[in-house]
N, C-alpha and C positions, 0 to 999 in steps of 0.2 A: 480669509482664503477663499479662491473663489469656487465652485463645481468643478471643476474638470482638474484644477491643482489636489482639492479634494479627492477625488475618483481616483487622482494615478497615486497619492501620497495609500490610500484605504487599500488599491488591487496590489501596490506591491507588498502591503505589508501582511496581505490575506498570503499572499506570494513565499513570504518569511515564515510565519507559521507553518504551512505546509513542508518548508523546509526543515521544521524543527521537529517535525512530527517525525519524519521518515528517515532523517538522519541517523538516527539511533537506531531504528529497529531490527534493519538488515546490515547493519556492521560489522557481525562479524563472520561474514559470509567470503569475508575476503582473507580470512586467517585463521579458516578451521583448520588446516592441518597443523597451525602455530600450538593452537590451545590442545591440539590430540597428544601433541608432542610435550607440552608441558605439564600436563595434569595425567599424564598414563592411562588416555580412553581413548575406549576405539575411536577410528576414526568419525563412524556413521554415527556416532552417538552424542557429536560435537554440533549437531545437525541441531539438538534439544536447543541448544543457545538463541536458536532464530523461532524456533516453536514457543519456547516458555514465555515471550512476550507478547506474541501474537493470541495465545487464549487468553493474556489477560486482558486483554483489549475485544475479545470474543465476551468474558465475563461479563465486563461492563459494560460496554456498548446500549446494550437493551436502556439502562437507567438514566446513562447520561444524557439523554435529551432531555427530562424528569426533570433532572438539577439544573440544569442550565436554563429551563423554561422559567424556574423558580428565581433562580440566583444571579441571571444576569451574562453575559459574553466574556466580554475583554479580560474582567479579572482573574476567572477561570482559565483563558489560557493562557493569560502569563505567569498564575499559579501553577500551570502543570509544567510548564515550561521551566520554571524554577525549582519542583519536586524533580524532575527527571535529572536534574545535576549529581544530587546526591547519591546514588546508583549509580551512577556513568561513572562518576570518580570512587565510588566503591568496586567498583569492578576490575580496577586499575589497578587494586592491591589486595582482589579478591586472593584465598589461600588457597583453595580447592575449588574443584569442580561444580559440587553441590551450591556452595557459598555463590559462586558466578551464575546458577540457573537462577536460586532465589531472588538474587541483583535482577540477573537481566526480568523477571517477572514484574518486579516494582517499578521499572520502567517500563514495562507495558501497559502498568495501570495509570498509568500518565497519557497515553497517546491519544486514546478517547475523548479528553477532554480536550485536546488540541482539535483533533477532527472534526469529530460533531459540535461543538460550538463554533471550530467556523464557520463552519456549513450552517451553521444558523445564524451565525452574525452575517454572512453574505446577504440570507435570505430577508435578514429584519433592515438592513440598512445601503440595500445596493437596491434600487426600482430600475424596473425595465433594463433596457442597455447594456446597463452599468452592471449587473447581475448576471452577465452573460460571461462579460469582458471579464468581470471578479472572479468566474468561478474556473475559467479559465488557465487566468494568476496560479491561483492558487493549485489548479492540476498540475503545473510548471514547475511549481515551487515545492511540489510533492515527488515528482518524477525527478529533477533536480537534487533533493534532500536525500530518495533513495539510491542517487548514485553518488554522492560527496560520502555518505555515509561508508559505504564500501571504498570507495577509491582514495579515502582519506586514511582508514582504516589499514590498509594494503599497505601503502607507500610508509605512513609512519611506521608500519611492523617492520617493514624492510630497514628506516635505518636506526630503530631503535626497540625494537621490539612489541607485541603486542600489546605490553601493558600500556608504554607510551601511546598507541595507535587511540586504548582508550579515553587518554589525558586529554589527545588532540580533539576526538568529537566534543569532549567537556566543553570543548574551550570554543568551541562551534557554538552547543547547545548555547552557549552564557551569552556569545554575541545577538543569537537569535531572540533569546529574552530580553536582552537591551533594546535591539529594536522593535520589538514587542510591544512595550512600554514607553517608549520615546513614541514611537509614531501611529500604531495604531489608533485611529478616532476612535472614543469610548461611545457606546452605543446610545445614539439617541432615539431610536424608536421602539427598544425593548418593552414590552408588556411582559408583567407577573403574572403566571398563569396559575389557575386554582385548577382542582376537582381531587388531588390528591393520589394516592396508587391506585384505586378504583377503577379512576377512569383509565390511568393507562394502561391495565390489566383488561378494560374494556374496549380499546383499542387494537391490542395486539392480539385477543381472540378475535374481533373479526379482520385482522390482517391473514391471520391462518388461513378464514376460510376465503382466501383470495385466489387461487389457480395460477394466475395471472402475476401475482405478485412471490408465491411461493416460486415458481418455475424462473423467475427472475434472479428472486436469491439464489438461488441453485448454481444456473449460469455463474452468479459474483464468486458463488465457494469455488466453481470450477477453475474461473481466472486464477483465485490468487493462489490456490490447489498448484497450478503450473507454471504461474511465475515463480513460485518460491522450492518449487522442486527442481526449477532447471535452476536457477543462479543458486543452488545447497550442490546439489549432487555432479552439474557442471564441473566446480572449481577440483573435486575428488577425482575427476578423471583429467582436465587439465595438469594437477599437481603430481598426479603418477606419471613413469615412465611412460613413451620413450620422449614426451616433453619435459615434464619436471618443473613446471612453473613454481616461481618465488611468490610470497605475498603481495610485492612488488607490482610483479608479473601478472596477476592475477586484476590487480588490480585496475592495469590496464587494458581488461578484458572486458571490464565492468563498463567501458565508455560506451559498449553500445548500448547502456539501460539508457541513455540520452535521444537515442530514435523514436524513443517511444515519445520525449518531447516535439519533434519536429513533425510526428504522424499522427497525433492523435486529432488535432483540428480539423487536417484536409478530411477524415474520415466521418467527424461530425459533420460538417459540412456535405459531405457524401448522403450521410443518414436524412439531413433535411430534405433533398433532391428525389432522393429514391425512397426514403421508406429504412425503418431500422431493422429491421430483418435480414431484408439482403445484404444489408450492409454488415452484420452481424453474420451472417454467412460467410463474405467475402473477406473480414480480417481472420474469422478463424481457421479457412483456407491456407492464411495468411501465415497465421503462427505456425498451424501443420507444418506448412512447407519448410519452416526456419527450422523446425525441429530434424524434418527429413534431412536439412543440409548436415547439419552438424551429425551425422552419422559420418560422412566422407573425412579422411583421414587427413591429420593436418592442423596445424593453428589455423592457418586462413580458413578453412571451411567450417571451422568452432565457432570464429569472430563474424564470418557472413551467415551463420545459421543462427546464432544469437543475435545480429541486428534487424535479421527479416520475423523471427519471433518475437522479438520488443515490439516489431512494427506495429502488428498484428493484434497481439495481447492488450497492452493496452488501451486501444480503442473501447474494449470490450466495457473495461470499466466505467468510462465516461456512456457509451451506449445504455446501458442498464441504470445508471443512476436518473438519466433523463429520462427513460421507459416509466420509472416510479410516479413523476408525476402525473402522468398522464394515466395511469390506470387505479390509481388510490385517492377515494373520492374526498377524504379526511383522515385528520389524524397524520399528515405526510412526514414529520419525525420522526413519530415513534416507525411508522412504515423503513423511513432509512435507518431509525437505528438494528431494526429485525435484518435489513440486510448488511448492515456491517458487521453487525454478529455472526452471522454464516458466512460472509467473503474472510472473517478470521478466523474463523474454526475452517474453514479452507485452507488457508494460509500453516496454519498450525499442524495440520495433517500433512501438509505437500512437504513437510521438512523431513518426517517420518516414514509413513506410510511408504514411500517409494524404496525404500531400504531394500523390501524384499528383493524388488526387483532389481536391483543393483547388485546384492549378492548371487543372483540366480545368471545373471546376463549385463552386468557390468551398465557401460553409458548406453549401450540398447535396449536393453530392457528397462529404463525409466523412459525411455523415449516412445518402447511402444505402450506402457503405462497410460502415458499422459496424451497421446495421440485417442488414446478409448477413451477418455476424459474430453476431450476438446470435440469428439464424435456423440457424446453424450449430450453438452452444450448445445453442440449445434439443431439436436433433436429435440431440447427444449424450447431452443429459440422458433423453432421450424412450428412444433406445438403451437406455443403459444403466444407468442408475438405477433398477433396478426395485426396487418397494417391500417395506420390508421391516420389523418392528416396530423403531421407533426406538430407538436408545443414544447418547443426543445428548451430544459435550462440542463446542459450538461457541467457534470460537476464530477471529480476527482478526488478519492477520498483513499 
C-alpha cells in the first residue's frame, strides 16, 4: 500500500473511532421524556443518564494516557469499543432506573480509552501533514458520532420504542469495532514508556502550577458545561407544550449538532490568520448569539438558535486543544488528559446543575445560566491566552 492510500485508509478509520466514541454517550438526549415516562422520574432527573457517563470518563481520563503509554494503541480501542457493547445492549432491557444509570456509567468507562488513545495513536503514527489532516478526521468523526447517536436514538424510539432506540446504537457500536479492526493500521511507531506513577504524579503537579494551562481547562469544562446543558434541557422545553415534540421530532432538531462539523475548520483556519484569542472571542460571541435566538418563540427560532450555537461552541474545542501544545513544555498527555478530566466534569455538571434554573425560569433561565458561563470563558480566554505565533495541531476530542 502506498503513503497516501495509507493516510486516507488510517484518517478515516481515526474518523470511525471518533464515531464510536460519541455515539453512545449523548443518546439518550433524544428520549428523555421516553425514559421519565417509563421508569416514574421526574423529568429533570432523566438528565442523570447523559451525566453518569460523562464522570466516568472524568474518572479515568487522568490514567488513560498511563496505560496506553504502557500497553500500546489499536488494541485498546478496539477493546473498548467491544466492552461498550455490553452496556449498550444491557440497557435495552435495563428493569429500572438505577439499573440504567449503572449501565450507562460502564459505558462511560469505555470512552476514554477510545479518546485519548486516538489522540495518541494520531500523534505516534501520523508526521507532519498527515497529523493535521488525521486529527481533523477524527474531530468529523466525533461531531458526526455525536449526532447519529442522538438522531438514531430519536427515530428508532419513535417506531419502536426506546429500548429498541438502544439495540440500534448496539448495532452501530459493533459495525464501528469491525472497522476498527479490519482497517485501522496497528501502530508502528509506539514506544513503551517507563518511569511508573511517580512520574505521572510528577507531571500533573507541575501541570497545576501552569496558569496557562489551568485557565485552558477551565475554558474546555466551560464548553462542554453548555453544550451538554443546551442539547439536555432544550429537548424538555421542545417536548412541552405549545410544541409537543415526539422523540422523532426531536430528533430531527439534533441535525444542527452537524454545523458544528462544517464550522469548525474555517474557524481554525481563522485562529492561524489572526491569533486564538480573538478568534476565541469571536465563536463565543458566536454561541451567545445562538443562545439569544432561541429565546424567540417558535421551532424555527429553536432550530436557528441551535445551529448558530453549534457553530460557535465547537470551535472552542479544537481552539484549546491546539493552545495545549503550545504552552505545555512536556509531559503533553498527561497535560490533555488533565484537560479532558475537567471538559467531563463540565459535561457532567451541564446535565445537572442547570435544573435550578429551569425550575426557577423554565428555557430562560438555563440560557441566562450559560450565557454567565460563556462570559466567564471568555474572561479566561481574554486573561490568558495571550498571542503568540501560531503551532496549530488542532484535535477534537
Amino acid at each position: 500500500m502506498n503513503a497516501a492510500a495509507l493516510d486516507r485508509r488510517r484518517g478515516f478509520a481515526v474518523a470511525i473511532a471518533g464515531v464510536a466514541a460519541f455515539i453512545n454517550l449523548y443518546a439518550p438526549q433524544a428520549i428523555l421524556p421516553s425514559l421519565a415516562h417509563t421508569f416514574h422520574v421526574p423529568l429533570l432527573r432523566t438528565g442523570l443518564t447523559v451525566t453518569a457517563p460523562l464522570l466516568a470518563v472524568a474518572a479515568l481520563a487522568p490514567f488513560v494516557g498511563a496505560i496506553s503509554d504502557r500497553l500500546g494503541r489499536k488494541r485498546l480501542i478496539a477493546g473498548a469499543i467491544l466492552f461498550m457493547l455490553l452496556p449498550t445492549l444491557g440497557i435495552a432491557a435495563a428493569p429500572n432506573f438505577p439499573v440504567l444509570l449503572a449501565l450507562r456509567f460502564a459505558q462511560g468507562l469505555a470512552v476514554p480509552f477510545i479518546i485519548t488513545v486516538t489522540v495518541a495513536y494520531i500523534g505516534d503514527e501520523c508526521p507532519g501533514g498527515e497529523a493535521i489532516r488525521a486529527a481533523g478526521s477524527y474531530a468529523i468523526g466525533s461531531i458526526l458520532g455525536g449526532f447519529a447517536g442522538r438522531f438514531v436514538a430519536g427515530i428508532a424510539a419513535d417506531l419502536g420504542g426506546w429500548r429498541v432506540a438502544f439495540v440500534a446504537i448496539a448495532a452501530l457500536t459493533l459495525a464501528t469495532w469491525l472497522w476498527i479492526v479490519a482497517r485501522l493500521p496497528a501502530e508502528q511507531r509506539f514506544v513503551p514508556t517507563t518511569g511508573g506513577l511517580r512520574a505521572t504524579f510528577t507531571a500533573y503537579a507541575e501541570h497545576l502550577r501552569n496558569p496557562r494551562l489551568l485557565a485552558t481547562c477551565g475554558i474546555g469544562f466551560g464548553m462542554l458545561f453548555t453544550n451538554v446543558a443546551v442539547f439536555t434541557f432544550v429537548n424538555f422545553d421542545l417536548a412541552a407544550p405549545p410544541l409537543d415534540l415526539s422523540p422523532g421530532a426531536l430528533a430531527f432538531v439534533f441535525v444542527t449538532y452537524l454545523v458544528g462539523a462544517a464550522t469548525t475548520s474555517p474557524f481554525t483556519r481563522l485562529a492561524v490568520r489572526i491569533g486564538r484569542r480573538p478568534t476565541l472571542m469571536l465563536v463565543l460571541a458566536t454561541a451567545a448569539s445562538g443562545l439569544a435566538i432561541t429565546l424567540a418563540p417558535g421551532l424555527a427560532a429553536a432550530i436557528a438558535g441551535l445551529a448558530v450555537f453549534v457553530a460557535g461552541i465547537m470551535a472552542v474545542q479544537a481552539l484549546s486543544m491546539g493552545f495545549i501544545g503550545d504552552i505545555v513544555p512536556r509531559a503533553r498527555s498527561s497535560a490533555v488528559g488533565l484537560y479532558v478530566t475537567l471538559f467531563y466534569i463540565g459535561g457532567s455538571l451541564g446535565g445537572i446543575v442547570p435544573a435550578s434554573a429551569w425550575r426557577a425560569a423554565r428555557w430562560p433561565g438555563v440560557v441566562a445560566l450559560l450565557l454567565i458561563v460563556l462570559a466567564i470563558m471568555a474572561g479566561l480566554g481574554a486573561a490568558f491566552w495571550r498571542s503568540r505565533p501560531p503551532r496549530e495541531r488542532f484535535i477534537q476530542s
